[in-house]
MIDOSE-1310 file (N, C-alpha, C; in nm, 2 decimals, decimal comma, always signed):
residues 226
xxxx	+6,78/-6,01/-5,37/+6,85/-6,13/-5,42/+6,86/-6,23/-5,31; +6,81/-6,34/-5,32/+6,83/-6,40/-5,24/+6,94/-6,51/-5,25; +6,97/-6,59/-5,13/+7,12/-6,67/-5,10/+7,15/-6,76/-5,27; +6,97/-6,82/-5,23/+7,00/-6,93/-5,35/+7,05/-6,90/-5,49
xxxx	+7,00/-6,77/-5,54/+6,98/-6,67/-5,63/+7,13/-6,67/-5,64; +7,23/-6,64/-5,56/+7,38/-6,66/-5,57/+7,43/-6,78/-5,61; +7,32/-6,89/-5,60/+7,47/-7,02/-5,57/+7,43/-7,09/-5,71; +7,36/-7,03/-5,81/+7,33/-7,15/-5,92/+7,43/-7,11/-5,99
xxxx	+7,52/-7,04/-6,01/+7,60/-7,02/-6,08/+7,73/-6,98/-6,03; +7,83/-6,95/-6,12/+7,99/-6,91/-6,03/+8,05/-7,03/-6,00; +8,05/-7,16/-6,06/+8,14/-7,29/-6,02/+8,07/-7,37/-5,88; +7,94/-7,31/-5,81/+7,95/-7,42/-5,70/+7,89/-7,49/-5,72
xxxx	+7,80/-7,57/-5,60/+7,78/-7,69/-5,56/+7,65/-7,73/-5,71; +7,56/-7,58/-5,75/+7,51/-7,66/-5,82/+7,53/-7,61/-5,98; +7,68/-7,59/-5,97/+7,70/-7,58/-6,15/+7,67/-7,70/-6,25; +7,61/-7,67/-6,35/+7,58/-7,70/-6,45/+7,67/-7,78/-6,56
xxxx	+7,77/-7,79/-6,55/+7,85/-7,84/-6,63/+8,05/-7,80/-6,59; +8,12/-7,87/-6,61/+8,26/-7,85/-6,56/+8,33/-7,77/-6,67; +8,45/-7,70/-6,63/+8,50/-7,61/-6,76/+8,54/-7,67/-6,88; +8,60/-7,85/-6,87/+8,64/-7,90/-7,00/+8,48/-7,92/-7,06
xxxx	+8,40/-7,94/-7,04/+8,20/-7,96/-7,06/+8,20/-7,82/-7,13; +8,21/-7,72/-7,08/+8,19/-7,60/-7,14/+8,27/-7,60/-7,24; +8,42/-7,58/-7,24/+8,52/-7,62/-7,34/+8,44/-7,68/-7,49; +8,41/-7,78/-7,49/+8,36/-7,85/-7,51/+8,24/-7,81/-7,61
xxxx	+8,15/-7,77/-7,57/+8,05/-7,69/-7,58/+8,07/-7,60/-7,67; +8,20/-7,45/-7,63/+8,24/-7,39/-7,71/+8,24/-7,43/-7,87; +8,35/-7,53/-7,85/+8,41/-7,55/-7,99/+8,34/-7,61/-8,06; +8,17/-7,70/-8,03/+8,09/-7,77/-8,11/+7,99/-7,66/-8,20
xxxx	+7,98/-7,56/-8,10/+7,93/-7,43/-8,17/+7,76/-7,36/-8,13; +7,73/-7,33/-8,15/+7,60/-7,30/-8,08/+7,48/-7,39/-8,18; +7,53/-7,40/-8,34/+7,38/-7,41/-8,45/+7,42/-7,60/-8,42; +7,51/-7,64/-8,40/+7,53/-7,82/-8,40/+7,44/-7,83/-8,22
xxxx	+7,50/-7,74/-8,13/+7,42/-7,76/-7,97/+7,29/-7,75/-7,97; +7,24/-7,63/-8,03/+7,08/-7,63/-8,09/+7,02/-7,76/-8,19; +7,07/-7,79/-8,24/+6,99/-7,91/-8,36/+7,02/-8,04/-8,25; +7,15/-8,08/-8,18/+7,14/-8,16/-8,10/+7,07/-8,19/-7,95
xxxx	+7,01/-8,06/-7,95/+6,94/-8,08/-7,79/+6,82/-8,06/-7,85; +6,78/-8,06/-7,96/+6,64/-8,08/-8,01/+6,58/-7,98/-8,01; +6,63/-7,87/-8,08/+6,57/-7,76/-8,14/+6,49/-7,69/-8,07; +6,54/-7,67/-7,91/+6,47/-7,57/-7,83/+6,53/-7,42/-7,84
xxxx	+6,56/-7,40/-7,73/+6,57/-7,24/-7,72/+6,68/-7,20/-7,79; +6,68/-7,08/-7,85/+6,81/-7,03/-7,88/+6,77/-6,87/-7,93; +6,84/-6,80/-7,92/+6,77/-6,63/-7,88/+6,77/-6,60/-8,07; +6,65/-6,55/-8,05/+6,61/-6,50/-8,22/+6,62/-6,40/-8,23
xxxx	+6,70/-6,28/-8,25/+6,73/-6,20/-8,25/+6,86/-6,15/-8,33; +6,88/-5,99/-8,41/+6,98/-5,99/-8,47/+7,10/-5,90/-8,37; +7,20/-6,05/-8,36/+7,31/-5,97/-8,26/+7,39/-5,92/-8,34; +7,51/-5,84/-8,28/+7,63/-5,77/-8,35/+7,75/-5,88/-8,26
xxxx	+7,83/-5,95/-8,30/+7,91/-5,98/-8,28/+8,03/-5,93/-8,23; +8,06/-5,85/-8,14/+8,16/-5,73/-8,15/+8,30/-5,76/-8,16; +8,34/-5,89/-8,15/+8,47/-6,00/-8,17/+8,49/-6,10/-8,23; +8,50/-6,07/-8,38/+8,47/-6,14/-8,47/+8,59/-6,25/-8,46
xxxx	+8,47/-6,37/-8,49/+8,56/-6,51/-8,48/+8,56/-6,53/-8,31; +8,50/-6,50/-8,24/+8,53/-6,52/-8,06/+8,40/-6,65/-8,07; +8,44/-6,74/-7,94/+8,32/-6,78/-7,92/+8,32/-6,86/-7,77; +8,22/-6,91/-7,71/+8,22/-6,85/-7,56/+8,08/-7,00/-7,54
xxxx	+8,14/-7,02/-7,39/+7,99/-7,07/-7,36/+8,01/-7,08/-7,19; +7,90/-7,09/-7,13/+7,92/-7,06/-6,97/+7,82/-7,05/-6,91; +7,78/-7,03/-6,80/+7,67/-7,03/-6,70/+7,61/-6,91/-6,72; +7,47/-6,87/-6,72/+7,44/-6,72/-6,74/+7,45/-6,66/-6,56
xxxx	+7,47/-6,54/-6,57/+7,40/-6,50/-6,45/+7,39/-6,38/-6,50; +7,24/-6,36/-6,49/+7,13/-6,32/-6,52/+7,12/-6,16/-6,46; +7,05/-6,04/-6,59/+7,07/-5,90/-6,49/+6,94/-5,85/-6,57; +6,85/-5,81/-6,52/+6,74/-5,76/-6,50/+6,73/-5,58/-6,48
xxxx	+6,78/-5,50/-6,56/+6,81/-5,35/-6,54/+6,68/-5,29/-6,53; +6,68/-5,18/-6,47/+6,52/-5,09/-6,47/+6,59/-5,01/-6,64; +6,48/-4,99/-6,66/+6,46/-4,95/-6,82/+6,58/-4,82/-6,87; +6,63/-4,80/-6,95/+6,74/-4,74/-7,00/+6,85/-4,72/-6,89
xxxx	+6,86/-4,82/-6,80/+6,94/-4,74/-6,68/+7,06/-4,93/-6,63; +7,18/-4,91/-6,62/+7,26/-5,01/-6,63/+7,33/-4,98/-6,48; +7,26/-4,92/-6,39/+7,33/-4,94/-6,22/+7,33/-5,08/-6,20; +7,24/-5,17/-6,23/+7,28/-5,33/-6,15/+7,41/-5,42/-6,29
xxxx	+7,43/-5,35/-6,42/+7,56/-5,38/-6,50/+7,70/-5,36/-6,38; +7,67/-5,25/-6,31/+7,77/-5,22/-6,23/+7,75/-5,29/-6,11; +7,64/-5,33/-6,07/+7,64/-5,45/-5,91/+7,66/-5,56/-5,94; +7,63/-5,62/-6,09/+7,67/-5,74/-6,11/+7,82/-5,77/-6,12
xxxx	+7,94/-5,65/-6,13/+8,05/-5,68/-6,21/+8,14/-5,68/-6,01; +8,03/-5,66/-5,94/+8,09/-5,72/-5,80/+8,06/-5,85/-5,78; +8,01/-5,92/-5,82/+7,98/-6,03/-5,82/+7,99/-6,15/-5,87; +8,05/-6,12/-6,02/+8,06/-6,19/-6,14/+8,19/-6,26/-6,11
xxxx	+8,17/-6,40/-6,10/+8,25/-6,53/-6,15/+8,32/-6,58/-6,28; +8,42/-6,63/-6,26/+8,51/-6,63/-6,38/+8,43/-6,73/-6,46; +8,45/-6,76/-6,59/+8,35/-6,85/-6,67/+8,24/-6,84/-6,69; +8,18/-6,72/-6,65/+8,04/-6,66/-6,65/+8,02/-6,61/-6,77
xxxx	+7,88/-6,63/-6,87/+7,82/-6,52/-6,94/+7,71/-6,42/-6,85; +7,77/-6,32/-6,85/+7,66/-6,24/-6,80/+7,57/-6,20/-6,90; +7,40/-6,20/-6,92/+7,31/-6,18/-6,93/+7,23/-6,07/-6,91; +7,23/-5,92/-7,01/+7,22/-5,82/-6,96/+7,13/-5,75/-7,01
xxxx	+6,97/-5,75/-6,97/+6,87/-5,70/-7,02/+6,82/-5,61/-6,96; +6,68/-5,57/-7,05/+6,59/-5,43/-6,98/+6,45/-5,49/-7,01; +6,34/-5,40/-6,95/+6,23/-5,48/-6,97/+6,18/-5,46/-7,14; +6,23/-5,34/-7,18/+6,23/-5,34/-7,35/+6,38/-5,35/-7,41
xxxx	+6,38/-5,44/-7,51/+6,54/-5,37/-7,56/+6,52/-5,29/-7,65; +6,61/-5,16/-7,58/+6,59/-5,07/-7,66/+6,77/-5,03/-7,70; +6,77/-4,95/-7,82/+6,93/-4,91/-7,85/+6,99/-4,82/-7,77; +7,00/-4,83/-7,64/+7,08/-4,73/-7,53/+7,19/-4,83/-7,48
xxxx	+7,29/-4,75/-7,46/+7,45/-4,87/-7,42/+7,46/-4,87/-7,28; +7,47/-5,02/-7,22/+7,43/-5,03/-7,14/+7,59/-5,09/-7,11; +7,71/-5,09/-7,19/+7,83/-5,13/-7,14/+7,92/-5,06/-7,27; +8,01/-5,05/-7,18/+8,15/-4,98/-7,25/+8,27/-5,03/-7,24
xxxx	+8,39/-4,96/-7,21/+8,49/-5,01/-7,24/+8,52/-5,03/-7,09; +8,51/-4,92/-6,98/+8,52/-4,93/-6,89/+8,45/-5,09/-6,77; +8,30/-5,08/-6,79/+8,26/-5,19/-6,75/+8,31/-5,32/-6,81; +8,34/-5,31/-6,93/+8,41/-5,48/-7,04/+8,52/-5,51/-6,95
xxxx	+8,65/-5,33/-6,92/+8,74/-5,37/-6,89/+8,72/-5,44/-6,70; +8,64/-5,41/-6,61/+8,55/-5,48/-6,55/+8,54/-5,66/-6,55; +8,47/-5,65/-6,64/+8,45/-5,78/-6,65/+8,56/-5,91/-6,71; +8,63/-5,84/-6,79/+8,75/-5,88/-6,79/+8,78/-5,94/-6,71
xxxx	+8,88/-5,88/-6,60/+8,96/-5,86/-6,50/+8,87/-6,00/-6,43; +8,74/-5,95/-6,43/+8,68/-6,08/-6,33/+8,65/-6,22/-6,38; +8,71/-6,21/-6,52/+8,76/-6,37/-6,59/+8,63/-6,41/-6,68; +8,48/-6,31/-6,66/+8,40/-6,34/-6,78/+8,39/-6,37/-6,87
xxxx	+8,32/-6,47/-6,90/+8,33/-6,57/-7,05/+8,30/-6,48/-7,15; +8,16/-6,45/-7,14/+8,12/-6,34/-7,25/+8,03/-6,27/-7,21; +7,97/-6,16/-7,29/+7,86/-6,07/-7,20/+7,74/-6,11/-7,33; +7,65/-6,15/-7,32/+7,50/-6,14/-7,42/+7,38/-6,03/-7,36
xxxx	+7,40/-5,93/-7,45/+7,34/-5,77/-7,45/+7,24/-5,74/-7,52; +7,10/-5,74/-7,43/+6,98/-5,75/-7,51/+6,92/-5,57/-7,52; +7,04/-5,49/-7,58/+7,05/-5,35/-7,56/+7,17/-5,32/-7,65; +7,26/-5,22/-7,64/+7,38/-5,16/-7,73/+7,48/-5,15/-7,62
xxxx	+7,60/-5,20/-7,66/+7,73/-5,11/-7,63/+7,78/-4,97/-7,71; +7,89/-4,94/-7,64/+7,93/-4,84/-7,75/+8,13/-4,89/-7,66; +8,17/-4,79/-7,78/+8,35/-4,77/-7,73/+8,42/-4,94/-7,80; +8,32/-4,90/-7,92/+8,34/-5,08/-7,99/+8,44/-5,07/-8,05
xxxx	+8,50/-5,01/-8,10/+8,70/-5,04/-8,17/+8,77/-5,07/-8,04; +8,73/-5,01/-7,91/+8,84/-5,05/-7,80/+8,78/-5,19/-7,76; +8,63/-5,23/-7,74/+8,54/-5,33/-7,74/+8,62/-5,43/-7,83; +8,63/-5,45/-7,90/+8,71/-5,52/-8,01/+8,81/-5,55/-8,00
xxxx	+8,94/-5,48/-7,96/+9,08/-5,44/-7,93/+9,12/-5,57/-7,81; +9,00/-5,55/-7,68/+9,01/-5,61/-7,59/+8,96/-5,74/-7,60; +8,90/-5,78/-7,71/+8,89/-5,97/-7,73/+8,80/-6,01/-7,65; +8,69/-5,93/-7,54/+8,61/-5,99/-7,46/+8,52/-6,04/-7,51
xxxx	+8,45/-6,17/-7,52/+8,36/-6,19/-7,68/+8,18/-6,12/-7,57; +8,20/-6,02/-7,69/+8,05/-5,98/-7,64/+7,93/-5,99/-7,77; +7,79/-6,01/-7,73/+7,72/-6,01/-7,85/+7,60/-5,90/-7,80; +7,59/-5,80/-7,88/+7,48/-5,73/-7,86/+7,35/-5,68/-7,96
xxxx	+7,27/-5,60/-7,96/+7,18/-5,60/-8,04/+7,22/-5,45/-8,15; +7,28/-5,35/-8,02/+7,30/-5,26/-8,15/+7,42/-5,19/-8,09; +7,48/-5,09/-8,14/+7,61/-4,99/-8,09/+7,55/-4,85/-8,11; +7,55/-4,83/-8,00/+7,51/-4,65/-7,98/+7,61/-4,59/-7,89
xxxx	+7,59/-4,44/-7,89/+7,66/-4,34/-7,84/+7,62/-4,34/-7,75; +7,46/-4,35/-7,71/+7,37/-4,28/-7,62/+7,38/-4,42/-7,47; +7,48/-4,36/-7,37/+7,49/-4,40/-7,26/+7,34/-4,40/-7,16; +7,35/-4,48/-7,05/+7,24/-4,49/-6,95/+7,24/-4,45/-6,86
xxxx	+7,12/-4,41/-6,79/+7,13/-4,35/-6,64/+7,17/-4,44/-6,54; +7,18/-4,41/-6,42/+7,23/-4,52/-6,34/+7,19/-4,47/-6,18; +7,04/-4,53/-6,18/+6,97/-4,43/-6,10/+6,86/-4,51/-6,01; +6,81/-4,65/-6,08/+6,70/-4,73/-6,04/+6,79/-4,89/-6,05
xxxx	+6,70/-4,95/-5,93/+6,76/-5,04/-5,90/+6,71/-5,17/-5,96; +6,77/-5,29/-6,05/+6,68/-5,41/-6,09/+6,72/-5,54/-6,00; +6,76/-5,66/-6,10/+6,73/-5,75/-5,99/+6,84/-5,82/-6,11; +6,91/-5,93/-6,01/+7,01/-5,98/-6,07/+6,99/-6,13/-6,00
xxxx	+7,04/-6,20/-6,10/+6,97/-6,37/-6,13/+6,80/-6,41/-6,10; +6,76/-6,32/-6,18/+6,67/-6,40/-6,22/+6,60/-6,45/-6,37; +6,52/-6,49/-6,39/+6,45/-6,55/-6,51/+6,43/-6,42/-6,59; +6,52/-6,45/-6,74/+6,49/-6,33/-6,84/+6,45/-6,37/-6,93
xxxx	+6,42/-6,28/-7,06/+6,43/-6,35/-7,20/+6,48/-6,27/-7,26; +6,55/-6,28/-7,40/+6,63/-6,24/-7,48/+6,59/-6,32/-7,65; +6,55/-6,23/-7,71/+6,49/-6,30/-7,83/+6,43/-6,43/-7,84; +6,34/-6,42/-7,78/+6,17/-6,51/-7,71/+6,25/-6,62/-7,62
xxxx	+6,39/-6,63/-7,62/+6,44/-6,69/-7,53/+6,47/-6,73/-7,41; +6,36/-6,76/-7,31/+6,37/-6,79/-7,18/+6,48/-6,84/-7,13; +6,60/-6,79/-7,03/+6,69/-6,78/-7,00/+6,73/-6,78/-6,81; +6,75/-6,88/-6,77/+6,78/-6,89/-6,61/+6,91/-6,86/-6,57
xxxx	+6,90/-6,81/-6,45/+7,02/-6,84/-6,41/+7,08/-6,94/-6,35; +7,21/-6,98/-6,43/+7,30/-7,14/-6,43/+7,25/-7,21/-6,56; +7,16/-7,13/-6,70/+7,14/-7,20/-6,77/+7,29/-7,19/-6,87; +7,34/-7,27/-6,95/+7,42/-7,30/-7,02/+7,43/-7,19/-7,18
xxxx	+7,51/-7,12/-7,19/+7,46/-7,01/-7,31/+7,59/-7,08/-7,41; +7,58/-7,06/-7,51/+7,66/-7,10/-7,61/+7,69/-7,01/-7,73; +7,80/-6,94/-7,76/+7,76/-6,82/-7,83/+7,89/-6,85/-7,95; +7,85/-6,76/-8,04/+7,95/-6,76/-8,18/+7,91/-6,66/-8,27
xxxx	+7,94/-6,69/-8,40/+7,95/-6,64/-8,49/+7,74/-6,63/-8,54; +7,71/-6,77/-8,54/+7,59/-6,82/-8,56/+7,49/-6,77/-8,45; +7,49/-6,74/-8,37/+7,42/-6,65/-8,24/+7,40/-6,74/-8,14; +7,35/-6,74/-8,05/+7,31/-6,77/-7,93/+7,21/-6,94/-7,90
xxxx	+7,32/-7,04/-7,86/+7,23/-7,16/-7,83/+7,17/-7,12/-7,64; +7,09/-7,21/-7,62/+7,06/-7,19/-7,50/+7,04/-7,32/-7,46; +7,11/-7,35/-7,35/+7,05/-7,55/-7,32/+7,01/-7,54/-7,17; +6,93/-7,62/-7,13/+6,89/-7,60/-6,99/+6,97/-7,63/-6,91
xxxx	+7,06/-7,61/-6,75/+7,16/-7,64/-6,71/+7,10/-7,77/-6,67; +6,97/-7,85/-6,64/+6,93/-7,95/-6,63/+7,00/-8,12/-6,76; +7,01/-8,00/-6,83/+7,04/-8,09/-6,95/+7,16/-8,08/-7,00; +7,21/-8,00/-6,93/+7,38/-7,95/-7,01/+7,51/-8,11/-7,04
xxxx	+7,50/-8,18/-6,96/+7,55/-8,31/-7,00/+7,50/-8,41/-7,10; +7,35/-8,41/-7,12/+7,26/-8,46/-7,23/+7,31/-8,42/-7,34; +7,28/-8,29/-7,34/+7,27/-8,18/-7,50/+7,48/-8,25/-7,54; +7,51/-8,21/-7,46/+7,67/-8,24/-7,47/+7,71/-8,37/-7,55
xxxx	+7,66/-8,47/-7,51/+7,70/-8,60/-7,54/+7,63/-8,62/-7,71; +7,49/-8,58/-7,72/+7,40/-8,55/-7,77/+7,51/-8,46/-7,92; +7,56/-8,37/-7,85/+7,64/-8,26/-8,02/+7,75/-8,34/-8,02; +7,86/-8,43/-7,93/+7,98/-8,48/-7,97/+7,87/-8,65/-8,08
xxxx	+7,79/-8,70/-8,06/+7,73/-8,72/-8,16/+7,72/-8,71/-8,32; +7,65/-8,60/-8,28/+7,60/-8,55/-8,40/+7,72/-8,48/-8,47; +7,82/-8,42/-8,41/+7,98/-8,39/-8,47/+8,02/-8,53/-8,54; +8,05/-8,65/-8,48/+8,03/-8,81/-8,53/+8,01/-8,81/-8,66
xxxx	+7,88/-8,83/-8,66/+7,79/-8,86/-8,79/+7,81/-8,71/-8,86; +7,83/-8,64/-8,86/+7,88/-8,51/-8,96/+7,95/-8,50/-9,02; +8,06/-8,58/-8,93/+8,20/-8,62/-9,00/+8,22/-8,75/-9,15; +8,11/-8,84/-9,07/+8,12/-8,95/-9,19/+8,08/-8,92/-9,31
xxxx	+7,92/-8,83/-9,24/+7,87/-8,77/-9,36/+7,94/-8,65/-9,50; +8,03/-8,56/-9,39/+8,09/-8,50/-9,47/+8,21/-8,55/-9,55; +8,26/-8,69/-9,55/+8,33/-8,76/-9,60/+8,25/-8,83/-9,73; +8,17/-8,84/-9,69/+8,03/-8,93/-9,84/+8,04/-8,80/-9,90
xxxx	+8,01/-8,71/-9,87/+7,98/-8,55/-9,93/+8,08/-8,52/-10,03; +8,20/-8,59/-9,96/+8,32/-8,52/-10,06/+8,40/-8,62/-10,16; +8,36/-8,74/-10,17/+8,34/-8,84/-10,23/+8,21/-8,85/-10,36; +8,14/-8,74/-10,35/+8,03/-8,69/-10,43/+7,91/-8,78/-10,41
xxxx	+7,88/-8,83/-10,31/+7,73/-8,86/-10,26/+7,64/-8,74/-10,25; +7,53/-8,71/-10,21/+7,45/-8,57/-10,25/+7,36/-8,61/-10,13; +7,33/-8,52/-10,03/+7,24/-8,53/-9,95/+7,12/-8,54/-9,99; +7,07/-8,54/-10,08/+6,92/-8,56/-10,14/+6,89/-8,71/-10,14
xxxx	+7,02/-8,78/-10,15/+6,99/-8,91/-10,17/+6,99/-8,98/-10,01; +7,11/-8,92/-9,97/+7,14/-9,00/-9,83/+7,06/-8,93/-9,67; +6,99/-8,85/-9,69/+6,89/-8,77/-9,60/+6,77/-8,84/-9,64; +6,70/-8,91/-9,76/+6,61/-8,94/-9,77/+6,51/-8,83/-9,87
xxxx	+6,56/-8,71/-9,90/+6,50/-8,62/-9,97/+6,44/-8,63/-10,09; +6,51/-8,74/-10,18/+6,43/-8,77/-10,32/+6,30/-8,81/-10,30; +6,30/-8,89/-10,22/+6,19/-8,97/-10,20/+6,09/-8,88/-10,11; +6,08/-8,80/-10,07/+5,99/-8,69/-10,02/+5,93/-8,62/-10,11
xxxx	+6,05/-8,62/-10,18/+5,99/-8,47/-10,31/+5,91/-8,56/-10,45; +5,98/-8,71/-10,43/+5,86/-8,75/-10,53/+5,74/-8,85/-10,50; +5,71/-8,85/-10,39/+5,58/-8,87/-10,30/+5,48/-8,72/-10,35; +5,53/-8,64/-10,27/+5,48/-8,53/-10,37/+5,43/-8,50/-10,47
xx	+5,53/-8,52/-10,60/+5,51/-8,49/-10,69/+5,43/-8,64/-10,77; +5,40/-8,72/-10,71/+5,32/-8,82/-10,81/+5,15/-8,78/-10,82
């Protein structure tokens, strides 16, 4: 791991966005951050929500595990910065739990935004109990070895999702936006926008205008149909 490999994330010199920015981010949601930064990345994959109603956004730093085995889950949780999503894959995702209650209670403590788990937890009613918003792929019994060493912040993917470390993750109910930390103030300005015009629109909406008309949609469908 090298120096640099530390400093793109954890609040310094080259973080990606400030906590009211992230704030921010949070509460516009992941499916409004995705449509507003132009329909790039966002992880395609079916997650389990383990904190229903939580929602989270933050700097990734990024964990790279040797295959069924979660030793660097445990080197990363020496390291891990408050406001952080940690990012916690294998070179296959497979359903082995690669975090529990003990590691969450971990990450906790170290102020972690959320955990995004391209693998299973398990110890999910206490997972739950504890409000840490985590999103994973599945919940199993079957714990990991912890025996081979991976590599921590670097370049992952998670449901075809290319994912850096210090990129901007955005998480909820709706699953996982991803914005590039290059762009994290664009994408930003870009969804308080599009929240804007959502709002007018959903005021015409309820006034009984019909988006077929005000999207342009009639006239598509009867282009078509002549």
């Amino acid at each position: 791991m090298s120096e640099r490999a530390h400093e793109v994330v954890g609040g310094g010199p080259l973080a990606a966005a400030t906590p009211a920015q992230l704030s921010e981010l949070a509460r516009l949601g992941s499916a409004t951050v995705y449509e507003a930064g132009g329909r790039r990345d966002y992880v395609d994959a079916d997650l389990r929500q383990i904190v229903p109603g939580s929602r989270a956004a933050g700097p990734a730093r990024t964990v790279l595990c040797a295959q069924d085995d979660n030793l660097m889950v445990h080197a990363v949780m020496a390291e891990a910065q408050p406001g952080e999503v940690l990012v916690l894959t294998m070179p296959e995702p497979r359903p082995v739990a690669l975090v529990g209650d003990l590691l969450a209670t971990q990450a906790r403590a170290a102020g972690v935004a959320a955990i995004l788990i391209d693998a299973a937890v398990r110890d999910v009613e206490e997972l739950a109990q504890m409000g840490l918003p985590i999103w994973a792929r599945w919940v199993r019994v079957k714990g990991a070895l912890k025996a081979t060493a991976g590599r921590i912040n670097v370049p992952v993917s998670v449901g075809a999702a290319q994912i850096r470390p210090g990129d901007i993750l955005v998480l909820d109910g709706d699953g996982v936006a991803v914005v590039e930390r290059e762009r994290a103030t664009e994408v930003l300005t870009a969804s308080l926008e599009r929240e804007h015009k959502e709002q007018i629109k959903r005021e015409r909406l309820r006034a009984g205008a019909k988006s077929y008309d005000l999207d342009g949609l009639r006239s598509v469908v009867e282009a078509q149909l002549q």
